[in-house]
N, C-alpha and C positions, 0 to 999 in steps of 0.2 A: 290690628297690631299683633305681632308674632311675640309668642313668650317672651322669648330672650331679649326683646326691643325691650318690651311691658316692663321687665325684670330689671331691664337696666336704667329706666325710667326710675322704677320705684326707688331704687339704689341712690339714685342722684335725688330724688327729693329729702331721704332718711337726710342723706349729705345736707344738704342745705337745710333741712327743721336745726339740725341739731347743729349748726353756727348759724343760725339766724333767729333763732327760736325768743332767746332771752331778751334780743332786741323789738323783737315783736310785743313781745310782752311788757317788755317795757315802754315802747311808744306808746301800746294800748291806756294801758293803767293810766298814763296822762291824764290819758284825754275823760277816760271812766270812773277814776279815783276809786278802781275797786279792782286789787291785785287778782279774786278767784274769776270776776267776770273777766278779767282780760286773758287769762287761761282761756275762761271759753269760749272768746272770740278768735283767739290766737288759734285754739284748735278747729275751730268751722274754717279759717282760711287753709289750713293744713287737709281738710277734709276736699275745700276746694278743689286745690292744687291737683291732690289724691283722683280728682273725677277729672278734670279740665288738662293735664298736662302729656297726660297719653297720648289723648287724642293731637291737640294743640302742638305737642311740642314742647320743651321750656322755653321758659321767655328767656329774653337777654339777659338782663337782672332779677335769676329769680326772688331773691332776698325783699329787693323793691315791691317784687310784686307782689308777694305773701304780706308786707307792710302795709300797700295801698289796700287791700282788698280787707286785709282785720281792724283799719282805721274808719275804710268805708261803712263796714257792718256795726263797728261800733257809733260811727255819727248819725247812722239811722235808729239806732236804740237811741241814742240821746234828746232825737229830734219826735220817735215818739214819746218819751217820759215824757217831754215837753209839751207836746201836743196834749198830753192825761191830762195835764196839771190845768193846761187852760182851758179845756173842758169839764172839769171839777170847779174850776173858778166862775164858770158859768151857774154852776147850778149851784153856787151858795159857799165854796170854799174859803177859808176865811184867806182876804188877800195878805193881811202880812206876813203870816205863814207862807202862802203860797211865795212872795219874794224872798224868803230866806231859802227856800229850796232851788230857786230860777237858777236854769243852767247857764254857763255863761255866753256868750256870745259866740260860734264857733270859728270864729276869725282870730278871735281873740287867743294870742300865746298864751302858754300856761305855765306864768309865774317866772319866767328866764329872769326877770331883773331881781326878781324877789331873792332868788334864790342864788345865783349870781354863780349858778356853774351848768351849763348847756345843757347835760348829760343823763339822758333818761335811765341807765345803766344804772349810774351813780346813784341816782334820787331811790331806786328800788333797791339795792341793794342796802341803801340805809335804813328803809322801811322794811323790809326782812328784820333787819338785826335791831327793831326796836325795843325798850326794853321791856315792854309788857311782856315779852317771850322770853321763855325760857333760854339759852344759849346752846342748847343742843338743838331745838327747835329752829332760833334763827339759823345756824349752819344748814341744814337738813333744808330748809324753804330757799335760802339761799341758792344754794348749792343746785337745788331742784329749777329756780324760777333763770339763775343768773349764769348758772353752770350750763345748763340744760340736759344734766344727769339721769339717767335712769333712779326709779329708788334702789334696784338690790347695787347700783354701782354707789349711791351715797352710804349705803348698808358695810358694802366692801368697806369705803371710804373712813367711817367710825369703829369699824369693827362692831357692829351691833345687829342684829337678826331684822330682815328684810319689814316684818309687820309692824317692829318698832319707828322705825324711820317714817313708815304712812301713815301712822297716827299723829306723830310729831307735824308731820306738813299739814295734813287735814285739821288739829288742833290749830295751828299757827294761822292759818289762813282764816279760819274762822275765828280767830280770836282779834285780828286785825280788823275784820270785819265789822266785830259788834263791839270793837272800842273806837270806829269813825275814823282811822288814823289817816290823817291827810297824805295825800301823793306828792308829797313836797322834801327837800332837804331841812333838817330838825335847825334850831335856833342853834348860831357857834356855839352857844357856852353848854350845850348838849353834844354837840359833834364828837371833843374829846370822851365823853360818856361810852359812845356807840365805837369806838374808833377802834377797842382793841376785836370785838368782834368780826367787823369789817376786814380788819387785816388778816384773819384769822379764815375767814370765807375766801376771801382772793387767794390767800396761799392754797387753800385746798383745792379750789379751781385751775391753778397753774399746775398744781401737783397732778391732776389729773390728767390736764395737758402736755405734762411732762413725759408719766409713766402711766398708761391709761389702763385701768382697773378691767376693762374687758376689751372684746372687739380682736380686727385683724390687725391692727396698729399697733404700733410699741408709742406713737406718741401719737399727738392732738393738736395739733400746729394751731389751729382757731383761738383752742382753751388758752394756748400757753399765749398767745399775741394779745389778748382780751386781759388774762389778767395782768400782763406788763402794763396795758395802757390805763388801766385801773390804779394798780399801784403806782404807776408815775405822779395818774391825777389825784391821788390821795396824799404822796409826798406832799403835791404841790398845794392842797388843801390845808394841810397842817405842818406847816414847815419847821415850827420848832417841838416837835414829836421825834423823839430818836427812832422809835421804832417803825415811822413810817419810813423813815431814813433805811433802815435796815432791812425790811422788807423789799423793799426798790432792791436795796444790795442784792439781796440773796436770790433772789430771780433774776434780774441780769447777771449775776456771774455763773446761774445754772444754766442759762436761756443762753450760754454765750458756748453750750456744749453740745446745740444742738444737731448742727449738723455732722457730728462726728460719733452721735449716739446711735447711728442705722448705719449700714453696709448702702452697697448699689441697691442688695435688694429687701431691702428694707427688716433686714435683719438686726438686732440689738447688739450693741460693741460698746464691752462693760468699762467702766470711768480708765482701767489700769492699761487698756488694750488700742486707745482711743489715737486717733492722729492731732496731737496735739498745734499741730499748722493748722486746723482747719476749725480750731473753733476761733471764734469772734471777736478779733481785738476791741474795734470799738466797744461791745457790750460787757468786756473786761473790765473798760475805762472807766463805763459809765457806772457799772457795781464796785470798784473801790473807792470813785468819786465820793459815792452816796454812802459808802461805808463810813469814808473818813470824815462824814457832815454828822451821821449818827456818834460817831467818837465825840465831836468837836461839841458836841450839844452838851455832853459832860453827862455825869451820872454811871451808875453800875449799866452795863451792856444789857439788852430785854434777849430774849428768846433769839427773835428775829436778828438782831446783828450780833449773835454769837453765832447764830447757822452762817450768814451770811462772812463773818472772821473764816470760819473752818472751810467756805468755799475757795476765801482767798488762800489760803494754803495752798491748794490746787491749780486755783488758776495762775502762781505766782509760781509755779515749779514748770521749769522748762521742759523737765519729761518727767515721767513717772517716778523714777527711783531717787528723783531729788523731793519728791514731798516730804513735807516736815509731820512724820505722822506723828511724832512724841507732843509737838502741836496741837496737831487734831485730838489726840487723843485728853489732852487737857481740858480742850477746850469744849470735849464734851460732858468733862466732868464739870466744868463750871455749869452746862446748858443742864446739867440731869439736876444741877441744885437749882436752877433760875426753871426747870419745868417739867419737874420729875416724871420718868415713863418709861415702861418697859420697851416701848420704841427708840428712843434715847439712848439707854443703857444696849441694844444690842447692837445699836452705831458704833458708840465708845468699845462695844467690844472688837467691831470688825476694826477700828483705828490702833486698841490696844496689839490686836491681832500683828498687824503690819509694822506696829512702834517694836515690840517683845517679841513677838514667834508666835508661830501659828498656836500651840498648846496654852498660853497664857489668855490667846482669846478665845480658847474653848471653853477653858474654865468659867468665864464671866458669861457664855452662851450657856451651858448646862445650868448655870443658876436661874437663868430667864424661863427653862423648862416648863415647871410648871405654872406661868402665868397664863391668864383666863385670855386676856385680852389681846393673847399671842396663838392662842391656841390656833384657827384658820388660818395665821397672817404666812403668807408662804415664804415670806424672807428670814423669817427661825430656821426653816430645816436648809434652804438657801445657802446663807451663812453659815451654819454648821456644813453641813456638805463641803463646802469653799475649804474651812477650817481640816476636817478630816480626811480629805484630797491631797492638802498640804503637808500633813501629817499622814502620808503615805498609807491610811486606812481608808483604803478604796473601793473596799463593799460595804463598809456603814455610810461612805461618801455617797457611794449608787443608790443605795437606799434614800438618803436624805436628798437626794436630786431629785430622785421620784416621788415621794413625796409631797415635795414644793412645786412641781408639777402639777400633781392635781389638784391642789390647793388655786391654782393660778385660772381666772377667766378671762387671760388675754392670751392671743391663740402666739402672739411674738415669742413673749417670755414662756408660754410651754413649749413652744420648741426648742430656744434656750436651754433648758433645766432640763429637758427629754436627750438633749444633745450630750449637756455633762454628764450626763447619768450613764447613759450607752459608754463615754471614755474612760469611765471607771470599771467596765465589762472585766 
């Protein structure tokens, strides 16, 4: 095989681990009830593929076949424990021991009626977020098992330094380990328990798929479809929960911008620049629907359908210069009191920005300065930059472009930011 075949092979397999990966892992763990061994069956079929697809060719479905092949390797681990066990039982092992361990029949489904929602997905990613874990840890295992993330991209993703986040997954995984935690969905009146983590995990998976943290992409089409069908079947899970209400909102009415967020060639074209014909009526529909169910449940609005309010501003404005930023801008002071954050607050500034003049949202940027958890984030000097371009200061602007430039590990948005920078020359 000639490099550049090899080369492009390998390309398309990266492609397919990384939208198929978290499914694999999740069908595995089914069947093994043990999330780290399904890792590492999940990765011998990846290693498979790795030797067999060069040569061979991809198969038709490769997704299928990385599944067939990590289900197969795990039913022969199961089929030998088995065989141990009744070989130990031979020579003296006490039997009713030995039947509280017996695997189950391998024909036999695993628990669909019990748990009364199909979705291997779903089942692991509740098991992530259980709560013997800490809640930084479940995002971080999440995000890793269900995202299928890098660690320095979940590192980007918290703002927290790369070796933090591998101890967290490594702690979590083992602690799931040696607390036995069943590969099943938790009993309803635990559900609501686990529920706000869970929303909290898909948002940061769509988010990725949104605006993806590194790579040659500006977006993640996989990430963003995965966690819409997540959060619909989470809505549909807990139907009188506003916030699952809200979250549905808020990803359909971002998910409904998608095609209007790249050029032909696949260049980033920011919310104000956007051909507003070409995003997605239907999934307009479907996020003010879901908005107006979260309204209708009653109660003060959570996080989630306060982002999801400030989306509809947007989607509800025919073109750009009709947004209601005095709107947005409120309403992200209600979201900084319902979930205070220096991310938050530099929202509300770019919205004060647009509501007041560009100088009224520099002021509330300059305050953000010295925060810790801003420090890396390249959408500070971004935003500033934006601000001081406006403000006709076009070499602190080119400064702050560049900047946010090399703060950025997604190769879209640094050319982007390398772009505005050069027209501030």
């Amino acid at each position: 095989m000639h490099a550049t075949t090899r080369a492009a092979t390998d390309k398309a397999i990266a492609a397919v681990w990384r939208i198929e990966s978290a499914k694999i892992v999740a069908g595995v763990a089914r069947l093994v009830r043990d999330i780290g061994l399904a890792e590492e069956l999940a990765g011998d079929a990846l290693v498979a593929a790795l030797e067999t697809w060069p040569g061979a060719g991809l198969p038709d479905n490769p997704g299928a076949w990385l599944m067939r092949t990590a289900k197969n390797a795990a039913l022969d681990r199961l089929r030998r424990d088995k065989l141990l066990r009744e070989k130990l039982q031979q020579i003296g092992l006490d039997l009713e021991a030995q039947e509280a361990a017996t695997v189950p029949d391998f024909v036999d489904s695993l628990d669909e009626a019990r748990s009364g929602v199909g979705d291997d997905l779903l089942r692991l990613i509740f098991i992530a977020c259980h709560p013997i874990l800490p809640q930084e840890a479940r995002l971080a295992l999440t995000l890793k098992l269900v995202g299928g993330l890098a660690t320095h991209e979940i590192a980007r993703a918290f703002l927290v330094p790369e070796p933090t986040v591998a101890q967290r997954i490594v702690r979590a995984k083992r602690s799931l380990g040696q607390a036995g935690v069943p590969f099943e969905l938790p009993p309803r009146a635990e559900l609501v328990e686990r529920l706000g983590s869970v929303l909290e995990v898909v948002y940061l998976v769509f988010n990725e798929g949104y605006t993806a943290t590194a790579g040659d992409d500006w977006m993640r089409p996989a990430l963003l479809d995965e966690a819409l069908r997540l959060g619909r079947m989470l809505a549909g899970l807990a139907p009188l929960e506003p916030e699952a209400h809200g979250l549905i909102a808020l990803m359909e009415l971002q998910a409904s911008r998608a095609k209007a967020r790249v050029d032909a060639a696949g260049r980033p074209v920011l919310l104000l620049e956007q051909d507003r014909a070409r995003w997605d009526g239907l999934l307009i529909r479907r996020g003010l629907a879901a908005l107006a169910r979260a309204e209708q449940l009653g109660g003060q609005l959570g996080p989630y359908a306060l982002q999801a309010a400030i989306a509809a501003c947007h989607a509800r404005a025919r073109t750009a210069q009709d947004t209601d930023w005095a709107r947005i801008a409120a309403l992200y002071g209600d979201l900084a009191h319902a979930m205070p954050s220096p991310v938050v607050e530099l929202n509300r500034a770019v919205a004060v920005g647009m509501a007041e003049g560009p100088a009224a949202g520099l002021a509330l940027v300059d305050v953000l300065a010295g925060e810790t958890l801003l420090r890396d984030y390249q959408w500070l000097p971004s935003v500033r930059g934006d601000l001081l371009e406006k403000l006709g200061r076009r070499e602190e602007a080119r400064a702050e472009f560049t900047r946010a430039a090399a703060l950025t590990a997604n190769a879209r948005e640094r050319a982007l930011l390398e772009e505005r920078a050069r027209a501030n020359d």
